[in-house]
N, C-alpha and C positions, 0 to 999 in steps of 0.2 A: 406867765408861767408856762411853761415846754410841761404840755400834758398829753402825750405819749399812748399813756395807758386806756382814754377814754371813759376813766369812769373817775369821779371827785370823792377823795375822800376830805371826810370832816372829823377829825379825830385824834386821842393823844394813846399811842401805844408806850410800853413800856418795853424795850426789849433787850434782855441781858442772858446772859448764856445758863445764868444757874434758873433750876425748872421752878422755883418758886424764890419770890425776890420779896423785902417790905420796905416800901419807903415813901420818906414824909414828902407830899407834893401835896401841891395844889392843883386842882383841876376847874378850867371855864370851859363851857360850851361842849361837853362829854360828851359827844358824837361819838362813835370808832369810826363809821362807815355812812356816808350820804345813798341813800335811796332817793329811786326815782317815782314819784305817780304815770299815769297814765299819759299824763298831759307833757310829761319830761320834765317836769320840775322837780328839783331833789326837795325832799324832805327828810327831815330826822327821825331814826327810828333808833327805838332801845340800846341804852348804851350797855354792854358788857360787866364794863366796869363798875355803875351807880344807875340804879331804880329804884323808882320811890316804894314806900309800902305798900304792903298788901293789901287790897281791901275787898273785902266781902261783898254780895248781894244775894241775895234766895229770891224765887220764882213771884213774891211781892214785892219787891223792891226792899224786901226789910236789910239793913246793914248791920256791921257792929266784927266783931271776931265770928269764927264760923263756928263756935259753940253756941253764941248770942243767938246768929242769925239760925241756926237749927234749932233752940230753945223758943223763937217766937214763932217758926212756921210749925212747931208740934204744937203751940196754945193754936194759933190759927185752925189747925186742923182738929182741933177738940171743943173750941166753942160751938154752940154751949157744951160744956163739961157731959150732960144729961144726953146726948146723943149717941154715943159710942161707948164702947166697954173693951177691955181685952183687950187694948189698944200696947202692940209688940214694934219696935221696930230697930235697925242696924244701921251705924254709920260706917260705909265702906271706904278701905284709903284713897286719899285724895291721889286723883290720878290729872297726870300734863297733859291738858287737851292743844296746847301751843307754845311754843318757841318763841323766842327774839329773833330767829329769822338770820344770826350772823352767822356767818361763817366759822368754824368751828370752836362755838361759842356755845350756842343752843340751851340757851339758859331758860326753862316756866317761865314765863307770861300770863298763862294762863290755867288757873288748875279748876278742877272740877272735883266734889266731894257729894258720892252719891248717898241719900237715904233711904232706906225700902222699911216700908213696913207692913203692918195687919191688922186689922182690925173688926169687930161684930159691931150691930148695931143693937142698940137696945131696944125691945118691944113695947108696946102699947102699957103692958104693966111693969115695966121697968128693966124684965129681965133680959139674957145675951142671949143671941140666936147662935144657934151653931154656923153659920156661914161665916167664912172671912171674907172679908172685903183686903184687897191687896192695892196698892200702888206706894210714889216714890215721890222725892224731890232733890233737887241737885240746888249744891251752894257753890256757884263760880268766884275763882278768886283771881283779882289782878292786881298786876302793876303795870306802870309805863313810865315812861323814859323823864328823866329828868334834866334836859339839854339846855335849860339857860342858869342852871343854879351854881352856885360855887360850891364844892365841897373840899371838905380842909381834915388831914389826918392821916393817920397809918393804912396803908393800902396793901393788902396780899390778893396779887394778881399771879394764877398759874398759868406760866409760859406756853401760847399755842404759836401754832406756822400761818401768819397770814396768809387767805388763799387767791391766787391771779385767776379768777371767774374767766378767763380766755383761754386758759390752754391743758382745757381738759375736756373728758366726757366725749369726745370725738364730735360733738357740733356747735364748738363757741366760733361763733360767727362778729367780724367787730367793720366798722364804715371803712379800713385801710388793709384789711388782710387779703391776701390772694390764693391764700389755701386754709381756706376757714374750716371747712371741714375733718381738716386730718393735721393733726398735730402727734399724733399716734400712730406706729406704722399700721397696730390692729385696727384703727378704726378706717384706712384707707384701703388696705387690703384684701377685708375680709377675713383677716386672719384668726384663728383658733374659734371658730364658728360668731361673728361676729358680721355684723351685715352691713358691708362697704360701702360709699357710696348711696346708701340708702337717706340719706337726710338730703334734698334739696337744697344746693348751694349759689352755680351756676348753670345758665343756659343759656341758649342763642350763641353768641358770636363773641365773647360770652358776654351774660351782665349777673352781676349777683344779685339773688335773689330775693334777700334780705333787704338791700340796702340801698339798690337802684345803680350801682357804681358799674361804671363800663371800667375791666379789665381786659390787657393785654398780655402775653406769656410771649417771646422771641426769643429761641436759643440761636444765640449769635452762632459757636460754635462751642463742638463737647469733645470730652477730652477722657479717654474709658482708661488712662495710666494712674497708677497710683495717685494720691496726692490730687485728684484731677483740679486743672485749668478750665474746666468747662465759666462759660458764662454766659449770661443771659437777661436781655434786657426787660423789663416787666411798667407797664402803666395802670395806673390808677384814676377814675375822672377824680376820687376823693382828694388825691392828694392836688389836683389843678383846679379846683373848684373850692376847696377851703375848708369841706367837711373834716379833713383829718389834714396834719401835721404832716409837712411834706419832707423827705430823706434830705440828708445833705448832702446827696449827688448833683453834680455836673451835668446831665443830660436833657435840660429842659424842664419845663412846667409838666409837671403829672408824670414822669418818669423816676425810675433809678434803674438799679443791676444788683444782680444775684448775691457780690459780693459785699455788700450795705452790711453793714453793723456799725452800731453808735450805740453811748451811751447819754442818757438824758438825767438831770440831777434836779432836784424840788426840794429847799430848805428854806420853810418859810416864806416861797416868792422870792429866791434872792439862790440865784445858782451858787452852792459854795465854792465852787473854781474861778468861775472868772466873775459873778456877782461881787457885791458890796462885801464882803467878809467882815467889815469894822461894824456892823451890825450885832449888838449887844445881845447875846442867845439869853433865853430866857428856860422857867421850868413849863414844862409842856411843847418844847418846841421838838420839833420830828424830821427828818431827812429822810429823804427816799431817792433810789436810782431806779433807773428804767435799762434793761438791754433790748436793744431792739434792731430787729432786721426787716429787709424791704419785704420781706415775703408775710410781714404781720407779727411772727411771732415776737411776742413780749415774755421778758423776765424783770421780777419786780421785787425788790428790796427794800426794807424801813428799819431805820435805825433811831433809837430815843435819847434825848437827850436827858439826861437825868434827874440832874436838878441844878436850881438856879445857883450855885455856888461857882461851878464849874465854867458858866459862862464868860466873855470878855472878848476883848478887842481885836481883832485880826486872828479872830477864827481857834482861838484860844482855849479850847474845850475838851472833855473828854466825854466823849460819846460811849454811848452802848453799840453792840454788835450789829451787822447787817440780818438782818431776821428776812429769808424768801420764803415763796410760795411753797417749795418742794425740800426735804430734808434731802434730798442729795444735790442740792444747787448750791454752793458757794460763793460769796464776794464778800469779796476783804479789800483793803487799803492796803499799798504794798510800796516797794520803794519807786517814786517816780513814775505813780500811775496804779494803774487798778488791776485787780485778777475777779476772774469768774470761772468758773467749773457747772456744767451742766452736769444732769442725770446722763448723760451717754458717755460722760469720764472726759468729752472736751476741754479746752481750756484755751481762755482768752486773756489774753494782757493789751490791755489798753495803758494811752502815754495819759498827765497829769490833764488834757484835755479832752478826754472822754474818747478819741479816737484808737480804732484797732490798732495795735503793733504786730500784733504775733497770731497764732491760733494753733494750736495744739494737735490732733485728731488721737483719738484714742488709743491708735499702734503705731503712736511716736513721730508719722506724718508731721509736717508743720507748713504755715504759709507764711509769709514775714509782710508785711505792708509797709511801703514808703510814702509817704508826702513831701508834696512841694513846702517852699519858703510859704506859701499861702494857706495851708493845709489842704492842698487837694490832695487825693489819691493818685499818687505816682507810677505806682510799679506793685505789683504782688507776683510774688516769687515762691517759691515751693524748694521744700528738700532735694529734688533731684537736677534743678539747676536749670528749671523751664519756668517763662516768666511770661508776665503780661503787660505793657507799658500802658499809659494812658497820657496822651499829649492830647494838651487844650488851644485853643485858638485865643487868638487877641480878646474876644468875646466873655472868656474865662466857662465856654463849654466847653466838651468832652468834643475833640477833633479826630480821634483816632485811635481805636484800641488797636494795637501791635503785639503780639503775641510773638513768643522764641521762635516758632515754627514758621513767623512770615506774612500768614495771609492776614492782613491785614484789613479793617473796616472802620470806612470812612465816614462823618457825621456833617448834615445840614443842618443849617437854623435858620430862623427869621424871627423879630420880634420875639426873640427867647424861647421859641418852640421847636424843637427839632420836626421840621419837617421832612427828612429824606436821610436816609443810610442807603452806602454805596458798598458793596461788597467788593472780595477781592479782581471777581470777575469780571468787575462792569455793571452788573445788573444793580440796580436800584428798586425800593422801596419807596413810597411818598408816602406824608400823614399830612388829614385835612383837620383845621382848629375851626368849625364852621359857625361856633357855638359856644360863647362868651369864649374863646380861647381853650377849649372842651374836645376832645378827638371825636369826630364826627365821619371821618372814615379812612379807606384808606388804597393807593392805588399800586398793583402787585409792580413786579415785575413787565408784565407783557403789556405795562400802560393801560389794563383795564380797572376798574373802579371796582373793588371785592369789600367794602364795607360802606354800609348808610346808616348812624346812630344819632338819634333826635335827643334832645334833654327837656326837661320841663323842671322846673326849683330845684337844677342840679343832679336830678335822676332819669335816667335813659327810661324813658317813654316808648322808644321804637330803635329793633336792631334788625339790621336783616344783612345780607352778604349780599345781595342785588336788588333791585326790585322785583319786588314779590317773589323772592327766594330766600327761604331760611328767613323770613319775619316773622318775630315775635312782639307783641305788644306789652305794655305792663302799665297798671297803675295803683296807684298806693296809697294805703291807711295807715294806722298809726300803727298796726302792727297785722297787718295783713296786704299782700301781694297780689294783686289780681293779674292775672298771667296768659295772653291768647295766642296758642301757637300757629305756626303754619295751616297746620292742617287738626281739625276737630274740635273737639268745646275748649271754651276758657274753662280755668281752673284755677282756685283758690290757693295759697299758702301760707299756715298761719305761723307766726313769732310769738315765743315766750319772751319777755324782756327781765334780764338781770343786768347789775352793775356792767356796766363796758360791751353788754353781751347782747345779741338779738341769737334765741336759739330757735329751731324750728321744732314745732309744735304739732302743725296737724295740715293736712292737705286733702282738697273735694274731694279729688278724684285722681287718680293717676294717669302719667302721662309717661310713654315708656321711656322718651327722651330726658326724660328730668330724674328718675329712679331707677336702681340697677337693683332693687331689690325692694317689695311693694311693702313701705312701711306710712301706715296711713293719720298715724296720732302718736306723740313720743309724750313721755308725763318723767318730771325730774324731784329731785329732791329739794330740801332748800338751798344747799348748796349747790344747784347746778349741775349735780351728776343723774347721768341719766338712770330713772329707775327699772324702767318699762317701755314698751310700746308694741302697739296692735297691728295689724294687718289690715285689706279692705275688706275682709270676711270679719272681723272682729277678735280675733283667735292672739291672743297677747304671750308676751316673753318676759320678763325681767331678769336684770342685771345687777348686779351686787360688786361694789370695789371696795378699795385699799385705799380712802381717801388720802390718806396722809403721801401716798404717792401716787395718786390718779391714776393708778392700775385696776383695770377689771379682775376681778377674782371668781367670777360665778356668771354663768349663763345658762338661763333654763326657758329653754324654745317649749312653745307648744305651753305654757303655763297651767295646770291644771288640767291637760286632757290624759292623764292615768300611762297607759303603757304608750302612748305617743310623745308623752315630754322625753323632752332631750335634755341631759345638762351636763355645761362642760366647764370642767372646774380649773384653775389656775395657779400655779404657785409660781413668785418671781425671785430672781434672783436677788440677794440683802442690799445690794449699790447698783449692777449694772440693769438697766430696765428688759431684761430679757429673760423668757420664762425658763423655767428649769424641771415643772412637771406639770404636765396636763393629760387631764382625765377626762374623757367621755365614752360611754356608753360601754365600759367594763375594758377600756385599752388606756394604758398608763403608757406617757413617753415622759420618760427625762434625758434632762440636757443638761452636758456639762462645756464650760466655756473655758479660755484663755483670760488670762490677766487684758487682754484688750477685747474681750467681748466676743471672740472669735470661737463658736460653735467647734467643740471638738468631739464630742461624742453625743449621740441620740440612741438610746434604750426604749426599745416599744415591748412593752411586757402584757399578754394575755392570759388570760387564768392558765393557760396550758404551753405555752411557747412564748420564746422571747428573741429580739433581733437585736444588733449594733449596729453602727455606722459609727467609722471613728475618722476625722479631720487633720491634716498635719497643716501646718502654715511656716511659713519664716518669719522673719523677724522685721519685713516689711508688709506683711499682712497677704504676702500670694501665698495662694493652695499650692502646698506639695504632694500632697498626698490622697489618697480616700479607699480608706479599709473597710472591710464589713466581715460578718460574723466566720467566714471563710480563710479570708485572708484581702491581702490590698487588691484594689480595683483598676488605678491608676497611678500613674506617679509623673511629676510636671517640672521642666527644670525652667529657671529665667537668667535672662541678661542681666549686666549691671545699671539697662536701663527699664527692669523689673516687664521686661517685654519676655511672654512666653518664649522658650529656645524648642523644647521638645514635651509630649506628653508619650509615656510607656505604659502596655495597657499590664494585664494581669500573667500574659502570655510572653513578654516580651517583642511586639509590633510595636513601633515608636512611628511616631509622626512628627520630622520636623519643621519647624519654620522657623523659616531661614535670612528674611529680610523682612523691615518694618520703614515705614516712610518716617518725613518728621513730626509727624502729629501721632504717630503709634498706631499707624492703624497696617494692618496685614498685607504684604505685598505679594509673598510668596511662600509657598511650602511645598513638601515632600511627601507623600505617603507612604505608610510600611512597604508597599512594593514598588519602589521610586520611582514613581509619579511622577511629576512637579507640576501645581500649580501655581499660575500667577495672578494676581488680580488689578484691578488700575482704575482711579480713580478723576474726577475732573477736581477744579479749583475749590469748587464749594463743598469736597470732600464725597460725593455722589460718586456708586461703584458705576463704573462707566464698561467694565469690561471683567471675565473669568473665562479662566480657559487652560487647556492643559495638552500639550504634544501638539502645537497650530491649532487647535481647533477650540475656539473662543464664542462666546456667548457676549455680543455687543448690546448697551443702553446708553441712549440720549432721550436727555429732557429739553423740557422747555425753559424759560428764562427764568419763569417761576418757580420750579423745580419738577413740575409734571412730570409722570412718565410720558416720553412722548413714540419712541419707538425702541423695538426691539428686534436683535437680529439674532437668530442662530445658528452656529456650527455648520448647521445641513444647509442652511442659506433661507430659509426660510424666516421672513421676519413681518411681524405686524404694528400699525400704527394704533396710536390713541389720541382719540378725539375731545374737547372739554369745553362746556360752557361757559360765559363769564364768569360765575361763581366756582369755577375750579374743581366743578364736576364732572365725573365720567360719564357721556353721552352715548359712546359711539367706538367701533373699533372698523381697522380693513387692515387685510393681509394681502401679501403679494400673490398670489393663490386667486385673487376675485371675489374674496368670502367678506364675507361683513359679519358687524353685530349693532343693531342701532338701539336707544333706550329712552325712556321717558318716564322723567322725573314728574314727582309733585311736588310742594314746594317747602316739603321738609327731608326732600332726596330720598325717598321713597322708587322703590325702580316698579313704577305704576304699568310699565308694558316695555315689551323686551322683542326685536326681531332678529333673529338671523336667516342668513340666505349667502348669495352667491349673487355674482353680474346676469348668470346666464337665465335662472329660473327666477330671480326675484325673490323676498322674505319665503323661506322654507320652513320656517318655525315662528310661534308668535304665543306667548306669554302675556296676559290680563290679570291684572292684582287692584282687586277695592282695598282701601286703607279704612279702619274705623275707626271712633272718635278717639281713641287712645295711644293711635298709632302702631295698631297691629295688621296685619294680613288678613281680612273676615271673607277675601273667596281669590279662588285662582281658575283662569280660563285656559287653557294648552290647545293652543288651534280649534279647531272647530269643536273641540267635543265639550260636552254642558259645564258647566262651575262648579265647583267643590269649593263651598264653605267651611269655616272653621268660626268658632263663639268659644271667648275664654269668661271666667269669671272677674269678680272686682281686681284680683290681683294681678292679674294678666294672664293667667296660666291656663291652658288648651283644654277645654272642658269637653268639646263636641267636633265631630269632622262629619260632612253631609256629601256626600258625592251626586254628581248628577243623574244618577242613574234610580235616585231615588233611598238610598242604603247610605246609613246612619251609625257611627260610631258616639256612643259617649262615655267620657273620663271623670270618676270622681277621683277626689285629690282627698289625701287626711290634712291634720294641722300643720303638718312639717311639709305640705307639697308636693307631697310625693303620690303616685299612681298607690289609690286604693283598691278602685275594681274600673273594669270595661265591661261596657253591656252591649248589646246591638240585636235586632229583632231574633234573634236566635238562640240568647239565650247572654249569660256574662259571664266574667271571670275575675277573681279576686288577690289579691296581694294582702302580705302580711310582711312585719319587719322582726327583726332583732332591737335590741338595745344600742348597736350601731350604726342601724341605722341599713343593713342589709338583711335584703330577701330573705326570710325562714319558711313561709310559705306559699303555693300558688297553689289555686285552684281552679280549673280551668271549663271551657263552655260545658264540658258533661259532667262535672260535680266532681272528676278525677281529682286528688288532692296529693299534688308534689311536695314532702318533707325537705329543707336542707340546713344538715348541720356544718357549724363552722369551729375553726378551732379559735383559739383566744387573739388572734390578729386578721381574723375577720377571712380568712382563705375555705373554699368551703373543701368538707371532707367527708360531706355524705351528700348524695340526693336517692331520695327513697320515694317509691313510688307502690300505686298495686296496679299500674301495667309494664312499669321497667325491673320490677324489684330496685336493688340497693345496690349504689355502685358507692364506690371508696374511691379518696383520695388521699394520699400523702405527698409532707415535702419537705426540701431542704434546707438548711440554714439563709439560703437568699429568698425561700418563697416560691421556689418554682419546682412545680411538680417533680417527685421522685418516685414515684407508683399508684399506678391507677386499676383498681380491680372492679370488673363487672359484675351483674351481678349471678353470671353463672360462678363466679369463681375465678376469672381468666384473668391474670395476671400482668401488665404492661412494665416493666424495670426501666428506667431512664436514669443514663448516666451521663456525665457532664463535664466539659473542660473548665478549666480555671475562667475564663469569661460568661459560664453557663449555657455555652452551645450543646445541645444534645451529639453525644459522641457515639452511642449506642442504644437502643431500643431492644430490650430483651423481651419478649412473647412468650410465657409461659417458664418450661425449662430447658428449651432446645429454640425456637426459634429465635433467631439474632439477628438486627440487622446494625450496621455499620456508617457511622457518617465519618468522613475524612474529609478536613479544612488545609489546603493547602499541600502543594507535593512536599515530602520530606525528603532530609538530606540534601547533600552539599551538591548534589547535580544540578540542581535551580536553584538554590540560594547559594552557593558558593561567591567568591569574588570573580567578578568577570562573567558569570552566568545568567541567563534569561532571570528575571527575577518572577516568582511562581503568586498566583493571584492569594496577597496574603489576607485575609480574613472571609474567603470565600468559600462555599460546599464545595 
């Protein structure tokens, strides 16, 4: 069975389009979903559907219903009778101390019903003391799963969205994905205060972190026109090692390319296309599809078969509906093959064999795919009439992608491996299989050796770009990653394990290579989404979504520390997955979109002021326009080959261009005061030359692509130097200057010289690296070391100069400079709700007020040695009067681009800017043309 997805289910769903269904089935082995132990062995857990009863126990084991079991632990607590008096107590409602754990199912398991009570004891002669005595007892209630019983009868099951545990929450990480971390633009970005990059995926050369898998990324070439042709070849060790399911590309063991989609089908062990179909369907029997591309992402579908009536010979049936993970994904049956619709309004038509036909893009774009008599991939073609060929060799590999535009690249193999692509220039690539048939490294261009990866049970143990350059080691538990880089301590990383999933968890210590942002422990829900996570200081955030479409809805930084938390709220669009208003720290933006997603207005509204930006587009998705609260900004005209023609700015200055090669890329243009530039590139699409009236700015590389020198205009030009590993070492200019460097062996620039032929090194640079991979002292010629010490997170806490004089930085939750001190005395910061400066106070206790208006521009700074100075502005945000605080008045006035055009002083002083000569004497036809957007 083609299992795709990575994780086994065991289970009979029901899935029909009305929200509540009943019907007579029979069910064996009520599993929904296989879980795993520790050990990776699945086990059954709680089925959804059927749980046995409930049953009681109280703090002695006594059982029975939980009136029973609370009526024997109050005799327990009262024999003998003759001990206690006055005896009060309450039963509180039972409250869900646990879940089933399914996905959006979340059905008690476990309840909990508290008792408190009170009571006196009785004295010596019988009577009650005035003291009470207090305490409690709790009666836990369970059930568990009932996964090998048959049960038979009317069934009302309410219709929920199976959920795909991979492609959410921004770190489902799986043994065949190659951009595990970001399936979301917000989680890759950083986008609407959300922290990019921040979960440990890959590193080194690279290997993922999780899983042990050596990945490769090769953009053959790209393609920045509509519709783009871009493509690019991508390896996996999982998919040539056996760990995961390899694509059904042409390009060798452990490869494919960017353009990969397939669909994958599981009914019963028996593919319903080209499987047994005369296989007699039964009740409880279930169908599922997979969509799947090279880059990991899965989309995952189940459909129920109803009941056994329905069943019969040659596939004879009538099924229930495709039930996905996401209510805005779609797959239906359609004539002669299949359709899909993602959340981004895509759409895909595959033929009766699960292969891509067509693909849709949101503003009407489209790709068409051909195949041979064999079903390989032929040809992929786009709306405007540029295409991609794919010719295979006698071998039935990939011999040659040919693209409209010509340059063409060429493919080796041996024993089924590609080892070598020839580009259009000549130069070559080689890959070494050194290692059960495993890529173990690989040699550039210039013939030198730029990769060495070791495997041990299938997982890269050792990567490095040369010896002892760029080495990382790694080795691996069952759910922990032990990690030793180039340069400083090893460090930990740990995995949470869900269905299909290894997410990341928690890590030692930081390491600046492997985090863009210091998150040191993440904690999830049952479902997989993330709830939380801490910093190396401990200082925690949490996040709140929109399960039902794996949208974040809520982010509140800084969690509990009072006027430091931040939180930034989210509301998204009803279909397209893009937000439409978001709020933080008293600033409201909304967005409004085009029928294809296309951003056409953003609204930033402040308690006291408000801005536009408004978007034009055509009907092939290029920008025409861009307005703001003034008036338009720009305006863009294109070719019929969607190639910019001209841009006109607010003033009416146009900039054209004027020629485009055949891959779209810019050859030549005009500027408002006619100009002309040209530019020109080599084979492998490298700007080789700019220049404008003879005088040009020359680059050549090396085979590899290095920069290798540079010439310019005045004749002056300099060389660059590079290590095996394809590092900058060293530089010389025709002039007799140098610059030489030296690395460590995580490309650290550890000491830096320049000089000249004549005097020898004239300058000289010392940098110590610490264990984390930061900068802890710098040496500048002769004079002493200045250090520098950050905190757990990495952030700059202290600077020490040699002379003895000591800066130090406290940071608040959010990172930010709280105060500076130093033997003389400190100075303090204070923020807004935005997140900007409201107060400083500085080394003499002087305390600088600033107010801002509601989009964060400030419009006061108040002090008691400046007094109060005022600011105001315009519709773009840019000052239109500044008063000091004797009263002295500043007017600025503005052309249509915002250039200050006058500067008024009071009520009589003026001064005058003028951009460009007027009238027809310099701009006319046939005249000097006058410097147009200059003072």
């Amino acid at each position: 069975m083609k299992n795709i997805v990575l994780f086994h289910l065991c289970f009979v769903f029901l899935y029909l389009l009305t929200p509540k269904v009943h019907a007579q089935v029979t069910y064996q082995s009520v599993c929904v979903e296989n879980r795993q132990n520790s050990d990776g062995v699945n086990v059954c857990k709680l089925s959804p559907i059927y749980t046995s009863e409930w049953t009681q126990a109280g703090r002695n084991g006594v059982r029975g219903s939980v009136s029973e079991v609370i009526d024997e632990e109050i005799k327990r607590l009262t024999d003998p009778p003759s001990a206690i008096c006055n005896l009060k107590y309450e039963v509180m409602p039972a409250e869900v101390i646990a879940t089933d754990g399914f996905i959006h199912s979340e059905q008690p398991i476990e309840m909990k019903t508290l008792v408190l009570y009170d009571y006196s004891v009785r004295g010596p002669a019988g009577e009650c003391n005035d003291t009470r005595y207090k305490g409690g007892f709790s009666v836990i209630s369970r059930r568990t799963a009932d996964c090998s019983s048959q049960q038979s009868g009317d069934l009302i099951w309410q219709s929920k969205w199976f959920s795909d545990i991979r492609s959410k929450a921004c770190v489902r990480q799986e043994d065949f994905s190659l951009h595990s971390s970001a399936t979301e633009g917000h989680c890759a970005a950083s986008l609407y205060g959300f922290p990019g990059g921040a979960f440990p995926t890959y590193i080194g050369n690279p290997v993922e972190v999780s899983t042990g898998n050596k990945v490769e990324y090769e953009l053959e070439f790209s393609d920045e026109r509509p519709a783009p042709l871009s493509i690019s070849r991508l390896y996996n060790s999982a998919w040539a090692n056996g760990r995961a399911p390899h694509p059904p590309s042409s390009f060798g063991l452990g490869w494919s390319h960017s353009h990969e989609i397939w669909l994958d089908f599981d009914r019963n062990n028996v593919n319903p296309l080209t499987g047994n179909r005369s296989v007699k369907l039964k009740s409880g029997d279930h169908e599922s599809v997979s969509i799947n591309t090279s880059f990991g992402d899965v989309a995952v579908f189940h459909r129920f078969i109803p009941d056994s009536t329905s069943g019969g010979a040659g596939g004879s049936y009538i099924p229930g509906a495709f039930v996905g993970d996401l209510k805005a994904r779609v797959f239906l049956r359609i004539d002669n093959g299949w359709f899909y619709k993602n959340e981004y309004q895509d759409e895909f038509f595959f033929d009766n064999d699960g292969f891509i036909s067509k693909k849709t893009l949101s503003n009407g774009d489209y790709y068409l795919y051909h195949y041979s008599q064999e079903k390989k991939l032929s040809r992929i073609e786009n709306n405007y009439s540029r295409y991609i060929d794919f010719v295979y060799g006698a071998d039935g590999f990939l011999s040659k992608i040919v693209p409209s535009h010509g340059d063409e690249i060429s493919y080796r193999y041996g024993d089924g491996l590609l080892r070598s692509v020839v580009f259009i220039d000549g130069a070559e690539i080689k890959y070494l299989y050194e290692d059960e048939r495993m890529l173990t490294g690989k040699i550039d261009e210039n013939g030198v050796r730029v990769g060495f990866y070791s495997y041990k049970d299938k997982k890269v143990v050792s990567s490095a770009k040369t010896a002892g350059v760029g080495e990382y080691k790694f080795t691996y538990q069952k759910r922990i990653t032990r990690i030793t880089p180039p340069v400083g301590d090893p460090f930990y990383v740990w995995h949470s394990s869900l269905p299909g999933s290894k997410l990341y968890s928690s890590n030692s210590g930081r390491f600046s290579d492997l985090q863009n942002f210091p998150i040191k422990s993440v904690y999830y829900d049952k479902d997989g989404f993330v709830e939380g996570y801490y910093d190396y200081l401990g200082y925690g955030s949490g996040l709140f979504w929109d399960k039902g479409r794996y949208l974040p809805v809520e982010l509140v930084e800084a969690k509990g520390a009072g006027k430091a938390e931040r939180k930034t709220s989210i509301s998204w669009h009803p279909v397209l997955r893009v937000p439409v208003r978001i709020s933080v720290g008293g600033v409201v933006r909304e967005m409004e979109y085009d029928d294809r997603g296309k951003l056409i207005s953003l609204n930033s509204n402040g308690s006291d002021v408000s801005r536009v930006f408004q978007w034009g587009w055509d009907n092939r998705g290029n920008l025409l326009s861009l307005r703001d609260s003034i008036g338009f900004i720009y305006r863009n005209a294109y070719d019929e080959f969607n190639n910019k023609k001209s841009m006109e700015n607010s003033i009416g200055h146009v900039t054209q261009y004027t020629a485009y090669d055949h891959r779209g890329r810019l050859l030549s243009f005009f500027d408002p005061n006619g100009s002309r530039h040209e530019i020109t590139y080599d084979l492998r699409g490298r700007i080789t030359g700019v220049g404008s009236a003879g005088l040009y700015h020359k680059y050549e590389y090396m085979s590899n692509g290095s920069l290798g020198r540079v010439w310019y205009a005045n004749g002056y030009s300099v060389d660059y130097r590079y290590d095996e590993a394809q590092r900058l070492i060293g530089w010389s200019d025709n002039r007799g200057d140098f610059g030489i460097y030296r690395l460590d062996g995580a490309g650290n620039r550890v000491e830096e010289r320049v000089g000249n032929e004549v005097l020898g090194a004239t300058y000289k640079v010392v940098r110590d690296i610490n264990n984390i991979n930061l900068t802890s002292s710098i040496t500048v010629g002769d004079y002493a070391r200045s250090g520098f010490r950050y905190d757990e997170n990495g952030d700059l806490t202290a600077v020490a100069d040699g002379l003895g004089k000591s800066v130090k930085l406290t940071l608040d939750r959010l990172r930010r400079v709280e105060a500076i001190t130093n033997e003389r005395g400190g100075s303090s910061f204070s923020y807004d709700s935005s997140g900007l400066i409201s107060q400083v106070k500085d080394f003499k206790g002087v305390v600088t007020e600033y107010g801002r208006d509601g989009l964060g521009n400030m419009t006061q700074e108040k002090s008691p040695d400046i007094g109060a100075n005022s600011l105001t502005y315009d519709q773009r945000g840019l000052v239109a009067t500044a008063k000091d605080a004797a009263g002295r008045t500043l007017a600025v006035q503005r052309d249509a681009l915002g250039r200050p055009t006058q500067l008024q002083y009071g009520s009589t002083a003026t001064s005058t800017l003028r951009y460009d000569l007027p009238g027809t004497t310099y701009n006319g036809p046939g005249a000097p043309k006058a410097s147009t957007g200059h003072l």
